[in-house]
C-alpha positions, 0 to 999 in steps of 0.5 A: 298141121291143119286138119285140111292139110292131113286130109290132102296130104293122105290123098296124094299118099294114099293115091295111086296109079291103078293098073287092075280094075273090077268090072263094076261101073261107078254110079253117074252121080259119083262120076260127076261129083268128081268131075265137079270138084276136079272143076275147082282148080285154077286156070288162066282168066278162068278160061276152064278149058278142060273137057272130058268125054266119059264112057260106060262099059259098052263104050269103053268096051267098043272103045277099047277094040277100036284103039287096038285095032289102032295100035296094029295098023296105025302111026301113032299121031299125037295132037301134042308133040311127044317127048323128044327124049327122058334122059338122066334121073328122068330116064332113071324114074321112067325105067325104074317105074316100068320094072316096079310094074313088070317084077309086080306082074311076073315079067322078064325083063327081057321078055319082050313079047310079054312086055308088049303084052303089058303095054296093050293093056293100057288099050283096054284100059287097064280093065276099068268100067269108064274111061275119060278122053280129057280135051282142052282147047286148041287155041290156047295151046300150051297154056291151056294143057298145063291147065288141064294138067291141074284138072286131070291131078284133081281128078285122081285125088277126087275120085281116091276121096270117094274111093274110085281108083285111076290112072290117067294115060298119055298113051291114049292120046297117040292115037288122037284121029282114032279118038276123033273118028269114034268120039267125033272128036271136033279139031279145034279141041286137044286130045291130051290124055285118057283117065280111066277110072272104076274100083280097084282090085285089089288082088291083081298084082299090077297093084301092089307096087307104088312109085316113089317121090323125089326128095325136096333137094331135087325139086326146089332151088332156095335163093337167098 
C-alpha cells in the first residue's frame, strides 16, 4: 500500500457528514485552496462545469432566514427531477441513516414535531459559518451534474485535509427559485446542491454517529 493510497483511504474514512459547526468562519484563502484542489477531478472534455457561490456568515445567516421562510410558504421546486422513490436496501440505508442522526440527538422516533425540528436544521445550515450554492450548466444536463458530483465528493475530502469539516445537502436545491431570487442565480445554470462548511464541533451530539458502507459484494458484479 502506497503512501498516497493511505493518505486518501484515511480521508474518506476519517471524513464525514457534519451535522454541528461552530460559529468560526474558515479564512478566504483556506476556502479557496479547497475549491482549487476540489478543481482537479475529471469532466467530460473538460468542460469543468462546476460553480459554486459561497457565503460569509452574514450571507449564510440572511440566507438562511430566506430558505425558512421558503419551506413554510413555498413548493418545493427542484431544477432536477427528485427521486421518484428509495425502495429495498436504498430505502434500508436511507432509514437507517436518519435513525443513527435522531438516537445521536435524543429524538423519538415518533416524535414527529421534533423530527421536523431536525430537518430545519438543514435550512440553517447545520450552523456553519459559510455555505456553497454548487451549479453546473444547464445545457449539459445530466452529464454535466454527474460531473459536478465528483467536484462536491473532492471538495469534502479537501476541505477534511485542511481540517474543515462539511455536509453537502440536496435538500437546499428543493428551493432553486429562492436561490436564484437572493443569489441572483442566472436560468441557464443547475441549482444542485449546497455545501456547508466551517469547524466541527465536536461536542454536539449530531456528530458522534457515523454511517456505514456497503460490502464489496454489493457493489461490484465480477464477470469472467
Amino acid at each position: 500500500m502506497t503512501d498516497s493510497f493511505q493518505t486518501l483511504s484515511d480521508l474518506l474514512h476519517t471524513r464525514h457528514s457534519c451535522r454541528g459547526f461552530r460559529p468560526d468562519p474558515v479564512p478566504r484563502d483556506v476556502a479557496e485552496r479547497i475549491i482549487a484542489a476540489a478543481g482537479r477531478v475529471p469532466s467530460w472534455c473538460n468542460a469543468q462545469p462546476w460553480q459554486v457561490i459561497v457565503t460569509t456568515p452574514p450571507q449564510t445567516e440572511a440566507l438562511s432566514d430566506a430558505l425558512l421562510h421558503a419551506v413554510q410558504t413555498d413548493a418545493p421546486a427542484p431544477d432536477l427531477d427528485w427521486p421518484k422513490r428509495y425502495t429495498g436496501v436504498y430505502q434500508e440505508r436511507r432509514r437507517t441513516c436518519g435513525f443513527q442522526l435522531y438516537e445521536a440527538v435524543g429524538i423519538d422516533r415518533g416524535d414527529r414535531d421534533a423530527r421536523h425540528a431536525q430537518m430545519l436544521e438543514n435550512y440553517r445550515f447545520f450552523g456553519a459559518p459559510h455555505v456553497a450554492i454548487v451549479t453546473s450548466d444547464a445545457d449539459l444536463g445530466p452529464y454535466g451534474a454527474m460531473d459536478t458530483g465528483g467536484f462536491v465528493a473532492a471538495f469534502t475530502l479537501a476541505a477534511q485535509a485542511l481540517g474543515v469539516a462539511s455536509i453537502p445537502q440536496a435538500a437546499i436545491a428543493a428551493y432553486a427559485p429562492t436561490l436564484r431570487r437572493v443569489l441572483d442565480i442566472p436560468d441557464d445554470r443547475l441549482i444542485l446542491c449546497a455545501i456547508s462548511f466551517g469547524y466541527a464541533d465536536p461536542d454536539h451530539p449530531a456528530n458522534t454517529f457515523r454511517t456505514e458502507r456497503a460490502p464489496l459484494d454489493q457493489v461490484i458484479d465480477w464477470r469472467t
